[in-house]
C-alpha positions as CSV (number, residue, x, y, z in Angstrom):
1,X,95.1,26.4,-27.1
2,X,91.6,26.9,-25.1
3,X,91.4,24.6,-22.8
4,X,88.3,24.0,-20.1
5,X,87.9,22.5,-17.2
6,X,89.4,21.6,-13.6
7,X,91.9,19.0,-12.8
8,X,94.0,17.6,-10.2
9,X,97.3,19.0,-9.3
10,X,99.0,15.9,-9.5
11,X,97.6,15.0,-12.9
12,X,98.4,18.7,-14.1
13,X,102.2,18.5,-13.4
14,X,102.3,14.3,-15.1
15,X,100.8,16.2,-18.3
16,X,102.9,19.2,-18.0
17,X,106.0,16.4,-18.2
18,X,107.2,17.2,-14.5
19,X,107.8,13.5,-13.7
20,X,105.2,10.0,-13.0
21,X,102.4,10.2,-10.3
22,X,104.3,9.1,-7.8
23,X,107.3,11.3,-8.8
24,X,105.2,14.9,-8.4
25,X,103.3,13.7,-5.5
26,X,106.5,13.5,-3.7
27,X,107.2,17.0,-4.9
28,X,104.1,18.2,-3.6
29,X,104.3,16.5,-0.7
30,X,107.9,18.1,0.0
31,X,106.1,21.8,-0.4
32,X,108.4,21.9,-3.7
33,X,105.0,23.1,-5.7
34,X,103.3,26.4,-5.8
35,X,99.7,27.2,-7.5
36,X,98.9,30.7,-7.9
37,X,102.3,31.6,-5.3
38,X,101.2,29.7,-2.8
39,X,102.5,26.4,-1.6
40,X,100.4,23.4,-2.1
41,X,100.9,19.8,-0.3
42,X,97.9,18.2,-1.6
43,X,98.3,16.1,-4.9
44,X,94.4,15.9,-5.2
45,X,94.1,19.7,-4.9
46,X,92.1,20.9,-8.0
47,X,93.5,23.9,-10.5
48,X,91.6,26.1,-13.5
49,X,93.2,24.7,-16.5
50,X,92.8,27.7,-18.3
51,X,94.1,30.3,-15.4
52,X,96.5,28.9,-13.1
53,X,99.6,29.9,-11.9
54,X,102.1,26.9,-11.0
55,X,105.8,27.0,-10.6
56,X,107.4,23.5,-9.4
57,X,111.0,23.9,-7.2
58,X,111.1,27.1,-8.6
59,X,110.1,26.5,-12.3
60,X,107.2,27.9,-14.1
61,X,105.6,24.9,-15.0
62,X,104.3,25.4,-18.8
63,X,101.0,23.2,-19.5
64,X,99.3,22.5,-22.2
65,X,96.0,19.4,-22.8
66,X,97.5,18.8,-26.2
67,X,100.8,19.4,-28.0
68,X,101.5,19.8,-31.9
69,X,104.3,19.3,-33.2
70,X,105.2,19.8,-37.6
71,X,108.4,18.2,-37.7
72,X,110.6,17.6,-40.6
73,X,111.9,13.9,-40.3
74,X,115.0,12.8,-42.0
75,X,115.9,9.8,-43.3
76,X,117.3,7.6,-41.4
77,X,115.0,7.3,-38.3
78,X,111.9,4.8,-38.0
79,X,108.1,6.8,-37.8
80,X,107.9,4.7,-34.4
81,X,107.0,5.8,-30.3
82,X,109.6,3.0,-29.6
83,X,112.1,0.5,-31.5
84,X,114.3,-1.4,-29.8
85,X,117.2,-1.2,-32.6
86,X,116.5,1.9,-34.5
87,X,116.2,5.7,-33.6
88,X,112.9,6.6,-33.4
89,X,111.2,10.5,-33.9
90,X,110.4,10.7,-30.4
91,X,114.2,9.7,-29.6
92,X,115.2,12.5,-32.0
93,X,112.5,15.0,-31.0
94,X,112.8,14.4,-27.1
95,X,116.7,15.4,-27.4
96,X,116.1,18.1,-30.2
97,X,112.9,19.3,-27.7
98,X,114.7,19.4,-24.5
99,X,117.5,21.3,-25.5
100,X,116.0,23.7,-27.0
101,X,113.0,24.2,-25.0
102,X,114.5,23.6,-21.4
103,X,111.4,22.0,-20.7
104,X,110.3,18.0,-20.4
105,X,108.8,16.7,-23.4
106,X,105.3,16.5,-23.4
107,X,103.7,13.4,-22.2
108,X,102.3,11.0,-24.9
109,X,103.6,12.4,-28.0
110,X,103.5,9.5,-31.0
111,X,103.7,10.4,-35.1
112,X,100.3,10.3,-37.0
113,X,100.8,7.8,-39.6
114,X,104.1,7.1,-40.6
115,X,106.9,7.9,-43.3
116,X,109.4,4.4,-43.8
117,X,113.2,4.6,-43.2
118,X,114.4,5.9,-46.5
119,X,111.5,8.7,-46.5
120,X,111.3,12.2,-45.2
121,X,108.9,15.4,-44.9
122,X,106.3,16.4,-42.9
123,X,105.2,14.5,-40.1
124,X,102.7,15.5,-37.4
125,X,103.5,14.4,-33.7
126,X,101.0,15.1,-31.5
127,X,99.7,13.5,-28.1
128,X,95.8,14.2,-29.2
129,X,94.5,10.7,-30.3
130,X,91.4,11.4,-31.4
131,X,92.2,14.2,-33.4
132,X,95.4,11.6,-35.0
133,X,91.9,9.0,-35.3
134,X,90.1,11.3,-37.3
135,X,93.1,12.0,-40.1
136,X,94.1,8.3,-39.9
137,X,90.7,7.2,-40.6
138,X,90.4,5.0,-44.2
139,X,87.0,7.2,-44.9
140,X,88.5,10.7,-44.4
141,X,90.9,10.1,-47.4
142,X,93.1,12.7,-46.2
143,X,95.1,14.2,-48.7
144,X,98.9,13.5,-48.5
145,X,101.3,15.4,-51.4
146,X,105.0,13.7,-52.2
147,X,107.9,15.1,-54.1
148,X,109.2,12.6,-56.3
149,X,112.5,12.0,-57.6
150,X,111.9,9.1,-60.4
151,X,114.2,7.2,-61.7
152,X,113.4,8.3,-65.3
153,X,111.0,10.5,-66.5
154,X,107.4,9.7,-67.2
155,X,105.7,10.5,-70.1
156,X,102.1,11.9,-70.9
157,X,99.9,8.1,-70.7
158,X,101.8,7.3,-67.6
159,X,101.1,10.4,-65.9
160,X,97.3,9.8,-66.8
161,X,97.4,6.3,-65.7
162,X,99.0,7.4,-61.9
163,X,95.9,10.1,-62.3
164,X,92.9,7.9,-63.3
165,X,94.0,4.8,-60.9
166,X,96.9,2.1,-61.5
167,X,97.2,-1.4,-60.3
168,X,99.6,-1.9,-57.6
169,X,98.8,-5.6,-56.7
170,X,96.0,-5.4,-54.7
171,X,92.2,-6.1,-54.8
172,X,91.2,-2.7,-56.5
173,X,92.8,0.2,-58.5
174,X,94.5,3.2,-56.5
175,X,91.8,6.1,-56.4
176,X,92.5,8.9,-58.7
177,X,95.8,11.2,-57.8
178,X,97.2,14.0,-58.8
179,X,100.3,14.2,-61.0
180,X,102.4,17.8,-61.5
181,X,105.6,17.1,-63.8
182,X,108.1,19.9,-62.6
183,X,110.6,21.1,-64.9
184,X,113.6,19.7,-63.5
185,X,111.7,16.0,-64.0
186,X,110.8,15.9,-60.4
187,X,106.7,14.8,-59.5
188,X,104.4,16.1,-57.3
189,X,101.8,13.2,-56.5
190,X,98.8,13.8,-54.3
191,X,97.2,10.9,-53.1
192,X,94.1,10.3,-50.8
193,X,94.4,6.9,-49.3
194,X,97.2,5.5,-47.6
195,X,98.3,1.8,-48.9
196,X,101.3,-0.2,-48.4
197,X,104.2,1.3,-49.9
198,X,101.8,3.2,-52.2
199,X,103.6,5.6,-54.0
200,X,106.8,3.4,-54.5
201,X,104.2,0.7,-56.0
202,X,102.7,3.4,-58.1
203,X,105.9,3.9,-59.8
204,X,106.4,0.8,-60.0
205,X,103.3,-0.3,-61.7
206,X,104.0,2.2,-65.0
207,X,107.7,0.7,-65.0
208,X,109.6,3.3,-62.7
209,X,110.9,3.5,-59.7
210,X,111.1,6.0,-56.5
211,X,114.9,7.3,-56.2
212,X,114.0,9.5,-53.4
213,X,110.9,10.3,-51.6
214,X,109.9,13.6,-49.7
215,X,106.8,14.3,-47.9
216,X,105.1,18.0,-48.3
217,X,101.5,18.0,-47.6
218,X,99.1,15.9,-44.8
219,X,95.6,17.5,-45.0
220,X,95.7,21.4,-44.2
221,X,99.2,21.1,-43.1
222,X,102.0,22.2,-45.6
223,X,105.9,21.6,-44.5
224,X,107.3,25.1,-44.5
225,X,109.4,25.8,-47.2
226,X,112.5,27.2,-45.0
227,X,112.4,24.0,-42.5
228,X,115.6,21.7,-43.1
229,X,115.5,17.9,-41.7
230,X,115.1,17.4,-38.1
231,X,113.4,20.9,-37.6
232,X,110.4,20.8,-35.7
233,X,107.7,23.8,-35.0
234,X,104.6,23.8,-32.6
235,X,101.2,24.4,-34.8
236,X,99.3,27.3,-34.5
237,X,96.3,27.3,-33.1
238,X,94.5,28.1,-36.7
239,X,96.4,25.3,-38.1
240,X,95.6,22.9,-35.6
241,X,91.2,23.8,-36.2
242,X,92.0,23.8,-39.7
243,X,92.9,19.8,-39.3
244,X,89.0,19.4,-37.7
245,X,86.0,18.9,-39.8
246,X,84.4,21.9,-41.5
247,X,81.0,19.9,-42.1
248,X,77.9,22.0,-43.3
249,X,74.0,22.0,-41.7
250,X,71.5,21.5,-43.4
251,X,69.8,23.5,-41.1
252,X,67.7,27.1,-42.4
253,X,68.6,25.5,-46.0
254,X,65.8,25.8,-48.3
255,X,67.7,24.5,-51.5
256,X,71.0,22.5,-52.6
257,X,72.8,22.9,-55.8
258,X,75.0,20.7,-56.8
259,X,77.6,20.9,-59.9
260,X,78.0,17.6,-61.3
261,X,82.0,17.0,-62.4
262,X,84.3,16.1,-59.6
263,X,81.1,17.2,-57.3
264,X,78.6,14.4,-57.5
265,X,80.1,12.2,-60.1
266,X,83.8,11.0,-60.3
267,X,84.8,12.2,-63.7
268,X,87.3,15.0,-63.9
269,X,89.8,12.3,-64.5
270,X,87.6,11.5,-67.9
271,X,87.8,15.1,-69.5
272,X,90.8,14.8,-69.5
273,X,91.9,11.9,-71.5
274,X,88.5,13.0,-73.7
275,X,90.7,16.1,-74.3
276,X,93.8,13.9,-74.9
277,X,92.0,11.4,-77.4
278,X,89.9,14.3,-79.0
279,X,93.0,16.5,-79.9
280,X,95.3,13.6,-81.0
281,X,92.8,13.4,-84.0
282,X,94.4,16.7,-85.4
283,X,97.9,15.4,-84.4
284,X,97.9,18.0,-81.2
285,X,99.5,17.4,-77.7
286,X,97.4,17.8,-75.0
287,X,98.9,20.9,-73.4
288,X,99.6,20.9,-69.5
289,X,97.7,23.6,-68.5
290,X,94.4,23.4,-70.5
291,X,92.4,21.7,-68.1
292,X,93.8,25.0,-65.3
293,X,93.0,27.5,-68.6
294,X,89.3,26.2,-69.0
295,X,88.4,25.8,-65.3
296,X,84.5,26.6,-64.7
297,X,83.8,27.4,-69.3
298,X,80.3,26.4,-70.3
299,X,80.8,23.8,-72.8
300,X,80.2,26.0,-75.9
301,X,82.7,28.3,-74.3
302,X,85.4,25.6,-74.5
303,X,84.1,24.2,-77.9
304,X,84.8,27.7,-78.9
305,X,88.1,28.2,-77.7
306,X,89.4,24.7,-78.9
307,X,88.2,25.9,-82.2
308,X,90.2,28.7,-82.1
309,X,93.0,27.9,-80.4
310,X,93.8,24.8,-82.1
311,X,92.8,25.8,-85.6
312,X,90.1,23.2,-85.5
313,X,88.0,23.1,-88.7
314,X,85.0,21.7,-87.6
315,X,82.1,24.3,-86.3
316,X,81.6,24.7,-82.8
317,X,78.5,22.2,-82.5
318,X,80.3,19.8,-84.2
319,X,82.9,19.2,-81.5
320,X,80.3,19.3,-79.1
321,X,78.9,16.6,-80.5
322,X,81.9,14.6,-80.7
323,X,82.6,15.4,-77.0
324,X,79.2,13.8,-76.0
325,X,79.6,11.0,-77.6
326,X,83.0,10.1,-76.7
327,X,81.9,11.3,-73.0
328,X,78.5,9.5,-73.1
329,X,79.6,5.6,-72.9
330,X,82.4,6.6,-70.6
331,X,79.1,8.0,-68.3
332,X,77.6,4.9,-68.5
333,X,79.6,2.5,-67.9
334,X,82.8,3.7,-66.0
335,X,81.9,7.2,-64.7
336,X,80.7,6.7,-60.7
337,X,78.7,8.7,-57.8
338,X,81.1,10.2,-55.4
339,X,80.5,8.0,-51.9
340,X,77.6,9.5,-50.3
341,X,75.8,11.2,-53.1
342,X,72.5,9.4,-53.6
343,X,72.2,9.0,-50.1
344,X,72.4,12.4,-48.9
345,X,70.1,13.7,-51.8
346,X,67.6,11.0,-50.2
347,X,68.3,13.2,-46.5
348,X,67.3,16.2,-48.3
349,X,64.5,14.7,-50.1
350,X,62.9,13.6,-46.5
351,X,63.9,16.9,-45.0
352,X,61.7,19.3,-47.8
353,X,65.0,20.7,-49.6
354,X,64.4,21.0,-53.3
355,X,67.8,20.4,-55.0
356,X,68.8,21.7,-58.2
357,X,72.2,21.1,-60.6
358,X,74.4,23.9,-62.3
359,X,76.6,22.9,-64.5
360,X,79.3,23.6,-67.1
361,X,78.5,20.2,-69.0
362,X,76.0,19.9,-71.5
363,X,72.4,19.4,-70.6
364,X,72.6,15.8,-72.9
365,X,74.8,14.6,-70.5
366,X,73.5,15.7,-67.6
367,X,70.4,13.9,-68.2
368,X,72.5,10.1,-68.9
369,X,74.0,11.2,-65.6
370,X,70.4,11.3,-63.8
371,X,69.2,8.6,-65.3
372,X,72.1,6.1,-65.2
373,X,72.4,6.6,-61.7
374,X,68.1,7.2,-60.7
375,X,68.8,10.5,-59.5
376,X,65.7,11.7,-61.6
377,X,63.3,11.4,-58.5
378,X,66.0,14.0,-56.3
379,X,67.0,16.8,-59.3
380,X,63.9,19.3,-59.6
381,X,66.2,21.6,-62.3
382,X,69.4,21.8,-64.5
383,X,70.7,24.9,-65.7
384,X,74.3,24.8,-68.1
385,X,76.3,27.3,-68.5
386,X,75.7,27.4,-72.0
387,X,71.9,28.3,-71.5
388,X,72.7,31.6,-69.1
389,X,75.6,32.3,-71.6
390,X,78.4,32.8,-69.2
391,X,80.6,30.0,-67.2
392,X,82.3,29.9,-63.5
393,X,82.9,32.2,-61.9
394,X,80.0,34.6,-62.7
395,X,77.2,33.8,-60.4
396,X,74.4,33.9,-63.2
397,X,74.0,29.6,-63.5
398,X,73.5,29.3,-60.0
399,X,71.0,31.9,-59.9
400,X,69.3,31.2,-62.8
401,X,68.8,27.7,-60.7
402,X,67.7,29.6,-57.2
403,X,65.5,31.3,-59.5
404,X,63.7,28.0,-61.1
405,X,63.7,26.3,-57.6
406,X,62.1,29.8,-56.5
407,X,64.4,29.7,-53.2
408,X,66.3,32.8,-51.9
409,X,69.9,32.7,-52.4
410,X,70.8,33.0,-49.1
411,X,69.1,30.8,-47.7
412,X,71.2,27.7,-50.6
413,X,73.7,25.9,-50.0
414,X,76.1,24.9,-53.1
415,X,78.7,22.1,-53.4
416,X,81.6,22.5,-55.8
417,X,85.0,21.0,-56.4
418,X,86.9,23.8,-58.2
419,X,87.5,27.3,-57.2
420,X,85.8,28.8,-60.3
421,X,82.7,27.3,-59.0
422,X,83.1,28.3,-55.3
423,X,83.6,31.5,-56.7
424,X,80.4,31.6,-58.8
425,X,78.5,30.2,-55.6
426,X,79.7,33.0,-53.3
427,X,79.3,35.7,-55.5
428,X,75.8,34.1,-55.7
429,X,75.5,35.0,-52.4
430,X,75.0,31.4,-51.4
431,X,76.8,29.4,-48.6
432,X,79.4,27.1,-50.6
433,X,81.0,24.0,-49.5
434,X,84.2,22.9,-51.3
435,X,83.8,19.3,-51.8
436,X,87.5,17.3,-52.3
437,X,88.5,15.8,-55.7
438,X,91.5,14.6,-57.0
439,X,91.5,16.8,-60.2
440,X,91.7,20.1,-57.7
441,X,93.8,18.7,-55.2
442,X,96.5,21.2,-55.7
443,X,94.5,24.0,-55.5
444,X,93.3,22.3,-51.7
445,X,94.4,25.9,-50.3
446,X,92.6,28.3,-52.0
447,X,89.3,26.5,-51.6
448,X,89.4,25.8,-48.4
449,X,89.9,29.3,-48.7
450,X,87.3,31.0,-50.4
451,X,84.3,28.0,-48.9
452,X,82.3,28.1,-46.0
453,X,83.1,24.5,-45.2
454,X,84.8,21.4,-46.9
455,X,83.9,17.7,-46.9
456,X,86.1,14.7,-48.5
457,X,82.7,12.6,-49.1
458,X,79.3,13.5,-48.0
459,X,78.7,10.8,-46.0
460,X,80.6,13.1,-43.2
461,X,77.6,15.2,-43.5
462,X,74.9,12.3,-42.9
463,X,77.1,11.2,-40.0
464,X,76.7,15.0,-38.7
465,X,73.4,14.3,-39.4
466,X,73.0,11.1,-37.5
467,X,72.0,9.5,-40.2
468,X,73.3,6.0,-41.0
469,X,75.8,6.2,-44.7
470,X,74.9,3.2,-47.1
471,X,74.9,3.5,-50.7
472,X,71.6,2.1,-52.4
473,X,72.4,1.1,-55.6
């Protein structure tokens, strides 16, 4: 890692694990340090972080500001820095660390978050609290991915109950999640808060319970595939700036485009069971992987394909019409704005950025969408896929709406939750910033990917911003 700066000598050897204060100033003291081959006897001596040479009674003294650590932890040991009755991960890692490295254990090391007893996976150690404060924070809603072993299988409604938000016995709904049913019954559940017991009470709440529990995911950080319980691995250093913010500018933007679905208004969940409820009318299972076959269709693209995929009867702009207006109460009354939204379209209102909306929705709905929520006074132009004739990911919607705003490509800046749409915005030419949703949480990776930058909520841009985040409803 890149480190800057000078510091003491004494301080340098605490951090490098050599001992306590008083422990290496004894050692200098003794002439038992050298910096750069020479011996030192002054504790208070200052070193280059970055370029010094220091070996301490005849050991190259390895230092580094920060340390961190992806460590599978097994079951069986307590996610604490100390416990008087239980093994904790620093007990295991110090031992595990030590022998292997023949080196102290860095200074400071403590687990971000935790897994319980019973529970194991990935877990990030580090000794870098601010960069633990910024993944813990309740705002971020970092993204953490489970394998599940259930005690029974669950069927189609309770998968979409887990996905649209369940009761678990507190104040409020869980947020939306992600649900993958793998073939040998297993679940992958994403998840972007961190509540009591959360997953377990998930279960528990559509009448099942967590046999076994097994953590894969924590932000950017996947556990390796070929790590076994109680491995561990230091990060790299891409990994490790891949856990920081990737927060756009708004700086040298002349316009924002914004799609609309899992972008500025939390529905994704909603097409879904619309997709459900429509094709149980013609006594059809909702197959798994529609919603990944249709990704980034214009509307009368996916009318067209239901038709004739499914052998539907109706003509096209009849089940388009039945999709509005099974979609059109559910956008009045239960669809919201994604935290952040109305605020920072106000931010680029002030700032002189026109802001336009492309969309593979139909224009009918896009409209209840403005008005329901007063975003009529930020939206200069919508464009559907339908009216340019071609979906996500061909670039033509969002430069049909550059066009209309009469703003150069380059100089826009588009925000979009699915990687159909990131592609469309960067073939556009346009700088794209991958916004999080938990329809497209398992496809985190590639967006973060093929985007310029990624926010969980926009008010992480209006804090970059200085500005103050408070929804004016």
């Amino acid at each position: 890692m890149l480190l800057t700066g000078m510091i003491r000598l004494d301080k340098y050897l605490c951090d490098a694990g050599m001992g306590t204060r008083k422990e290496v100033k004894e050692l200098i003291k003794k002439g038992q340090v050298r910096v750069n081959g020479e011996i030192c006897k002054s504790p208070e001596q200052k070193v280059n972080e970055n370029t010094v040479d220091i070996d301490c009674d005849g050991q190259k003294v390895i230092y580094e500001k920060y340390t961190y650590l992806m460590f599978y932890k097994p079951q069986g040991i307590v996610s604490a820095t100390e416990d008087k009755k239980e093994e904790t991960v620093l007990d295991f890692l110090k031992k595990v660390w030590e022998e292997k490295e023949e080196r102290p254990f860095p200074k400071g090391m403590f687990p971000v978050g935790r897994l319980d007893k019973d529970t194991e996976g990935l877990l990030l150690i580090t000794n870098d609290g601010a960069l633990a404060h910024e993944l813990l924070s309740p705002k971020k809603h970092v993204v953490k991915t489970y394998e599940v072993t259930p005690e029974r299988a669950l069927h189609g409604e309770e998968v979409l109950t887990l996905e649209c938000g369940v009761d678990i016995g507190d104040e409020k709904l869980t947020m939306p999640a992600r649900v993958n049913v793998q073939k040998d019954g297993k679940l992958q559940l994403s998840i972007m808060e961190g509540r009591y017991h959360q997953v377990k009470r998930m279960l528990a709440a559509v009448g099942n319970k967590v046999m076994h529990l097994k953590r894969l995911r924590m932000g950017t950080l996947y556990l390796d595939e070929d790590m076994k319980p109680g491995d561990y691995r230091v990060l790299t250093e891409q990994e490790v700036l891949s856990l920081r913010d990737r927060i756009p500018s708004l700086e040298n933007v002349e316009a924002v485009i914004f799609d609309v679905d899992g972008t500025v208004v939390d529905s994704m969940w909603m097409w879904k069971r619309i997709d459900k409820e429509y094709l149980a009318k013609f006594d059809i299972p909702l197959p798994d992987t529609l919603q990944a076959d249709i990704e980034g269709w214009s509307f009368y693209e996916t009318a067209v394909y239901f038709k004739e995929h499914f052998g539907i009867d109706d003509p096209v702009e009849r089940i388009m019409a039945d999709w509005n207006e099974m979609a059109w109460e559910k956008y009045e009354r239960e669809v919201p704005l994604k935290s952040g939204v109305r605020d920072f379209m106000r931010l680029c209102k002030d700032r002189g950025i026109k802001m336009g909306i492309a969309t593979s929705n139909s224009r009918e709905l896009m409209e209840t969408i403005e008005r329901v929520h007063g975003l009529t006074e930020y939206i200069s132009c919508i464009r559907t896929g339908s009216e340019v004739q071609k979906g996500k990911p061909a670039p033509d919607i969002y430069l049909a709406v550059a066009d209309t705003l009469e703003a150069d490509p380059a100089k826009c800046l588009v925000f979009e939750d699915l990687v159909a749409g990131i592609m469309a915005g960067k073939s556009a030419g346009m700088k794209v910033c991958a916004v999080q949703d938990a329809y497209s949480l398992d496809s985190d990776r590639e967006k973060r990917r093929l985007a310029d930058y990624y926010i969980e909520e926009f008010g992480q841009i209006l804090e970059r911003e200085g500005m103050a985040h408070e929804e004016r409803f």
